[in-house]
C-alpha positions in Angstrom: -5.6 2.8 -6.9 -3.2 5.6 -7.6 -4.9 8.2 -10.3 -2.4 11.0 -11.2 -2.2 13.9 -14.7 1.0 15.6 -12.9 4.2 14.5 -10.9 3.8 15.6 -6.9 7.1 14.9 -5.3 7.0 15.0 -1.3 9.7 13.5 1.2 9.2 14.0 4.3 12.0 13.2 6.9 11.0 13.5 11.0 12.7 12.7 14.3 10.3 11.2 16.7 10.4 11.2 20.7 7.9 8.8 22.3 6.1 8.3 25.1 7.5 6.4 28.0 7.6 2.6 27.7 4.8 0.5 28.8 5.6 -3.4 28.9 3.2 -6.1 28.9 2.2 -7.4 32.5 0.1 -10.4 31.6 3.0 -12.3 29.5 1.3 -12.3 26.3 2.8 -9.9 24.0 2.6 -9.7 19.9 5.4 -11.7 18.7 5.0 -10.8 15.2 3.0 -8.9 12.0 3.3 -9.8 8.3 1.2 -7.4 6.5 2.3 -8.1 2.5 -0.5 -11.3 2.3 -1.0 -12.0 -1.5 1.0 -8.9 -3.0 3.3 -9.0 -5.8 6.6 -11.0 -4.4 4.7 -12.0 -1.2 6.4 -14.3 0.8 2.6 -15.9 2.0 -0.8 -15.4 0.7 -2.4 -13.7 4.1 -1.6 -11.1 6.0 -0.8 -12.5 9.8 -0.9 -11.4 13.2 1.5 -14.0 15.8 1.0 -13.7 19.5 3.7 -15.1 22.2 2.9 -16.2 26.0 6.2 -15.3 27.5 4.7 -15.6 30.9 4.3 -18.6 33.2 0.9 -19.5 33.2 -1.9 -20.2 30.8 -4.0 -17.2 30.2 -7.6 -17.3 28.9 -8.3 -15.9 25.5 -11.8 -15.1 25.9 -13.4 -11.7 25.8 -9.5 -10.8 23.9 -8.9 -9.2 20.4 -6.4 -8.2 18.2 -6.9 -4.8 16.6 -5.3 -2.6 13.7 -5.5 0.8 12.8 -3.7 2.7 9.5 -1.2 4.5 10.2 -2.6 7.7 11.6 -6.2 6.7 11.8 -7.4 6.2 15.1 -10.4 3.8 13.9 -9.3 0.2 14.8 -10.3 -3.0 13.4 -11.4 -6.0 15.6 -10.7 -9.6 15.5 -12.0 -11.9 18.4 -9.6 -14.2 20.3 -10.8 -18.0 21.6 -9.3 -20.3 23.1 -6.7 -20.6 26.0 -2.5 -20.0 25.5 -0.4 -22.0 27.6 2.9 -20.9 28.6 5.3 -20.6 25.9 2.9 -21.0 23.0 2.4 -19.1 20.3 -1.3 -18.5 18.9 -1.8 -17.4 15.2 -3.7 -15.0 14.1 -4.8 -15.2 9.8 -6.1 -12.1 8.1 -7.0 -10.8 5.0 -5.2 -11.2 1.6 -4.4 -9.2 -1.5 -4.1 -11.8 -3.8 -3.2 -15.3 -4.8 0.4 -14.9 -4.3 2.6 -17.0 -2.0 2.1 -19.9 0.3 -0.3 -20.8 2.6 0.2 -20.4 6.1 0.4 -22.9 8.8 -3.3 -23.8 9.9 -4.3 -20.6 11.9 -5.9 -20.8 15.3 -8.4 -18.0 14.8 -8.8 -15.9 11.5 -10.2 -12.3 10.7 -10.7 -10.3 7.3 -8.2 -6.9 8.4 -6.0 -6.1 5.7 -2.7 -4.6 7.1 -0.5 -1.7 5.5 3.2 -2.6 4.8 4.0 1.4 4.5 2.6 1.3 8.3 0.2 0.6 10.9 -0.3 -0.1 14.5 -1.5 -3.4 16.0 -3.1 -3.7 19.5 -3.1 -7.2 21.7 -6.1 -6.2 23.9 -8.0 -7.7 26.7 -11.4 -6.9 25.4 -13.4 -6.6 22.0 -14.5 -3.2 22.3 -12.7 -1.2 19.3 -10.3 1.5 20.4 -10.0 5.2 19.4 -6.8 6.0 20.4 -3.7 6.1 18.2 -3.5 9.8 16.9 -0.1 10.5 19.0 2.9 8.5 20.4 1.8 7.2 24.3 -1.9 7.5 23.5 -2.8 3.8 22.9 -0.6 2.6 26.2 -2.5 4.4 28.5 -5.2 2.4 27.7 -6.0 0.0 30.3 -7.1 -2.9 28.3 -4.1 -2.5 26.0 -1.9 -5.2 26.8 0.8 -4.7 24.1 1.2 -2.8 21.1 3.1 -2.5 17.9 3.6 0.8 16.0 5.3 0.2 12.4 6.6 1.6 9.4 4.8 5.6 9.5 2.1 4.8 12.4 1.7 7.5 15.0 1.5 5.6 17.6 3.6 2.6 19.5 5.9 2.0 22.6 8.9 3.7 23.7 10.5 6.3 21.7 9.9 4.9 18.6 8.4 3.1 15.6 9.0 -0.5 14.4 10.7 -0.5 10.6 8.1 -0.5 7.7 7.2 -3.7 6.4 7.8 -5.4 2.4 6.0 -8.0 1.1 9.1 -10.2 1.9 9.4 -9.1 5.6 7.9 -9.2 8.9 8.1 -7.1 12.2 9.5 -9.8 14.2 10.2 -9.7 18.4 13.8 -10.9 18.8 14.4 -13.7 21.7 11.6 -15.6 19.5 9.4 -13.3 21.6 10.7 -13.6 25.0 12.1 -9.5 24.5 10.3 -6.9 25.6 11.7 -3.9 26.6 8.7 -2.1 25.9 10.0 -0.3 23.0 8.6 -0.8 19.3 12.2 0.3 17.6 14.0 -1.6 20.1 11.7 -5.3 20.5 11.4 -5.9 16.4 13.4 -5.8 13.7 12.1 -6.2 9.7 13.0 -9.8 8.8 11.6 -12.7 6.3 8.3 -13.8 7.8 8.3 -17.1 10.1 4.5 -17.6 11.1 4.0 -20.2 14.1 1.2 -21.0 15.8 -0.1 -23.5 18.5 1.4 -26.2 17.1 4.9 -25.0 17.7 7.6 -26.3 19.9 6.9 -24.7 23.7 9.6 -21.5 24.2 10.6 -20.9 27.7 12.5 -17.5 28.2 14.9 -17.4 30.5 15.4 -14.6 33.2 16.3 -11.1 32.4 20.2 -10.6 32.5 21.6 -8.4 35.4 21.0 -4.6 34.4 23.8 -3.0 32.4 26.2 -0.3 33.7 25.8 1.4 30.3 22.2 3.7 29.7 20.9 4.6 25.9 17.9 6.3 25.0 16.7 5.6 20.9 15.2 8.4 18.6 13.3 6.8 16.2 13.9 8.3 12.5 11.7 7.9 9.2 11.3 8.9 6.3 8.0 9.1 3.8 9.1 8.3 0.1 6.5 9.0 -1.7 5.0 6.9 -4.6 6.3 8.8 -8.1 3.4 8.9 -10.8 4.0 11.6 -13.3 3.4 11.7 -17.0 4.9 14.0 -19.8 3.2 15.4 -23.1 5.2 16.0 -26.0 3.1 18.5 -27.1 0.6 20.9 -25.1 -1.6 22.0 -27.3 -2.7 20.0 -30.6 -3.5 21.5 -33.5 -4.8 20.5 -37.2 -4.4 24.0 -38.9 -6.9 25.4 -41.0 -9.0 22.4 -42.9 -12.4 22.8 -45.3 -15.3 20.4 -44.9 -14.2 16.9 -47.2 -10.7 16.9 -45.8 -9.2 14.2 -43.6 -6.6 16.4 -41.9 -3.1 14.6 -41.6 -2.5 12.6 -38.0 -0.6 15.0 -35.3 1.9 13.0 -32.8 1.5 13.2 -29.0 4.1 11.5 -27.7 3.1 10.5 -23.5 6.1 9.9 -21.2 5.4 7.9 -18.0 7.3 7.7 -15.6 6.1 4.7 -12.5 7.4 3.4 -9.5 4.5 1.8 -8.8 6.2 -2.0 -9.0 2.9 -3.7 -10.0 2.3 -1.2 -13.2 0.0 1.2 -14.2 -2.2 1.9 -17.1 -2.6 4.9 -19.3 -5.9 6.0 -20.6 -7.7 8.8 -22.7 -11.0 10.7 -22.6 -11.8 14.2 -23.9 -15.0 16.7 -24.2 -16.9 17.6 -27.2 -15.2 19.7 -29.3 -17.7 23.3 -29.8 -19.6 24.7 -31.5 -20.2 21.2 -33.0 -18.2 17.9 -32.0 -15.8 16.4 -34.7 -15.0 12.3 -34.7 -11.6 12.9 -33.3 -9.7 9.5 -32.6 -6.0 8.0 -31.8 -4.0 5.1 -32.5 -0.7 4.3 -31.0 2.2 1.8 -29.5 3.6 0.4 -26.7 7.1 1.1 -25.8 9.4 -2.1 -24.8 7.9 -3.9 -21.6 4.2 -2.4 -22.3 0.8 -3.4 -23.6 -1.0 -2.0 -26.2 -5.0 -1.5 -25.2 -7.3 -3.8 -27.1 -8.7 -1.1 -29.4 -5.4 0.1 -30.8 -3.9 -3.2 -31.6 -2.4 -3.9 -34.7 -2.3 0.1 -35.0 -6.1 0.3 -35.3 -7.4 4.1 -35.0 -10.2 4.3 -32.1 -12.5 6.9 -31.4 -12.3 8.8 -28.1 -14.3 8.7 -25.7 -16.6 11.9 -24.3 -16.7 12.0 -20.6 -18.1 10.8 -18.1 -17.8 8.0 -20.5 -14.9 5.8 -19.4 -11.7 6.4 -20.4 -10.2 4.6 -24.4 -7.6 2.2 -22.5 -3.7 3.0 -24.3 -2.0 0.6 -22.7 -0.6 -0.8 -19.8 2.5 -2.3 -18.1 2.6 -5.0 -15.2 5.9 -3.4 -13.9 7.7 0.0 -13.2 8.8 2.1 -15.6 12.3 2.6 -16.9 14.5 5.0 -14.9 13.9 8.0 -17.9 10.3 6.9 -18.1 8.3 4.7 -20.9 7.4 6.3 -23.9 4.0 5.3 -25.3 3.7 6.8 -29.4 0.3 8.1 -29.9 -1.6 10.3 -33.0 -4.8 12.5 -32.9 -6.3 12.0 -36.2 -10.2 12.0 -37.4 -11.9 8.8 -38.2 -14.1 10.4 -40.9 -13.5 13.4 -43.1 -14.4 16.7 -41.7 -18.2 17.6 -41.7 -19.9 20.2 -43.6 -20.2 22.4 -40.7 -20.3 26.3 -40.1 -16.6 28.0 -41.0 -15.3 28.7 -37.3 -13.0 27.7 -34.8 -13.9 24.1 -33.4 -11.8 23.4 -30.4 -11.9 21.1 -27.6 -9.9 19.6 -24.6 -7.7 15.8 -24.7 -6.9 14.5 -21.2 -4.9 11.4 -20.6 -5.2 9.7 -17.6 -1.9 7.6 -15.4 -3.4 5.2 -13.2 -1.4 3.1 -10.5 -2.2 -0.6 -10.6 
């Protein structure tokens, strides 16, 4: 969850060079990774992990894993392999899900509880169950020797070859071409982002054939990326609020503050309020308000009710809310800063205090 009071803007655009390729020697290679499980628009409900035996005997799964790490983090999640993969099988791998969304896979033949990063990741086949620590830098992971393939996606730091696999949507998976017979040893080169096709044991067998003669022609990729970040911002129309000069009995007259959000965030944010104590003395300050086209009013202002504001750390008065990004110029949500009650008989003085409103991503 996504808390932001100010718009921070950051692209970041890098040309990588990897580390030499490293291709898998025991014929079992990751064949694909679906990472979008039970988002909004998700094609199936969990996040998967498909293996491929390319190779031409049956190899034992026993004492095997896969394993994920974030993109950058060298701390790796383990899920335990069972079982044996005969030649030309594939063996699927359920993990964890985000939601209810989308269909249910084909019956998995081992499941785990990692929950993979569309925006990027890295994902290790490995011929042991001990949890890795590499990752931080392109190579690092294949000199392992236990490694026996891996994927680097989307942002991740690590992967094989000379550069990242492209970053996954909740409608695509990084997917080995030849139905999982390529490998070059390359993560740009082996996958490509496509609608997810999970299979597991259950599938037709897939023999590969032999590798084509080499090609007079030599090519070398650089992988490029680019880091868009999320955009959260909002927009007062006024920043400082003031009531004037008032004597104890009056109800002052409600003061707009108009809040512009502006969200890419496609499953919606919410927009809240909280404030301190206004000194010498607090004062019953409170708001009502709208919901622009597309938005939802919080339960406390409905029917243009006026609510009082909460004093942190109490939680924030909830404005409203919207299940879906913003218009392109942002979404205007009308609020007033009135008080509940007339003003107290207090000390003459200057009372002031401070309003915060508060953009969460959903």
């Amino acid at each position: 969850m996504h808390r932001i009071r100010l718009l921070v803007p950051l692209v970041v655009l890098a040309v990588v060079v990897g580390a030499p390729a490293r291709a898998s020697t025991s014929g079992l290679v990751v064949s694909q990774v679906y990472a979008g499980g039970g988002n909004s628009g998700a094609s199936y409900t969990n996040d998967f992990v498909e293996i491929f035996n390319g190779g031409s005997s049956a190899v034992d799964l026993a004492g095997w894993s896969v394993q994920y790490a974030s993109a950058a983090s060298t701390s790796w999640s383990v899920t335990a392999l069972a079982g044996s993969m005969q030649p030309g099988r594939y063996y699927l791998v359920q993990l964890a899900s985000s939601g209810s969304v989308g269909a249910a896979l084909p019956s998995p033949d081992t499941t785990g509880t990692t929950n993979l990063a569309n925006s990027g990741g890295k994902v290790a086949l490995v011929s042991a169950t001990t949890a890795l620590a590499c990752g931080a830098s392109a190579g690092s992971c294949s000199a392992v020797s236990s490694v026996v393939d891996l994927l680097g996606y989307g942002s991740a730091t690590d992967y094989e070859g000379s550069g990242a696999a492209p970053a996954l949507f909740s409608t695509t998976a990084a997917t080995r071409a030849g139905s999982g017979c390529t490998d070059t040893g390359s993560s740009s080169a082996d996958f490509t982002a496509i609608a997810p096709s999970p299979r597991n044991s259950a599938t037709a067998v897939v023999t590969c054939s032999s590798a084509p003669p080499p090609s007079a022609n030599v090519s070398e990729d650089a992988g490029v990326d680019v880091d868009i970040q999320p955009v959260l911002s909002l927009t007062l129309e006024r920043p400082t609020i003031s009531f004037g000069a008032v004597v104890a009995g009056d109800t002052p007259a409600a003061v707009s503050e108009r809040v512009t959000v502006v969200s890419n965030n496609v499953t919606g944010y919410a927009l809240g309020v909280h404030r301190t104590a206004f000194t010498p003395a607090d004062l019953p300050l409170a708001i009502s308000g709208s919901a622009p086209v597309g938005g939802t009013i919080g339960s406390a202002l409905a029917g243009g009710a006026l609510a009082g504001i909460p004093i942190a750390p109490a939680a924030d008065l909830t404005i409203g809310s919207s299940g879906t990004r913003s218009a392109s110029a942002g979404d205007v949500w009308p609020t007033s800063l009135a008080f509940s009650s007339p003003i107290p008989t207090l000390a003459p003085g200057h009372y002031s205090g401070t309003l915060t409103y508060t953009l969460i991503a959903q």
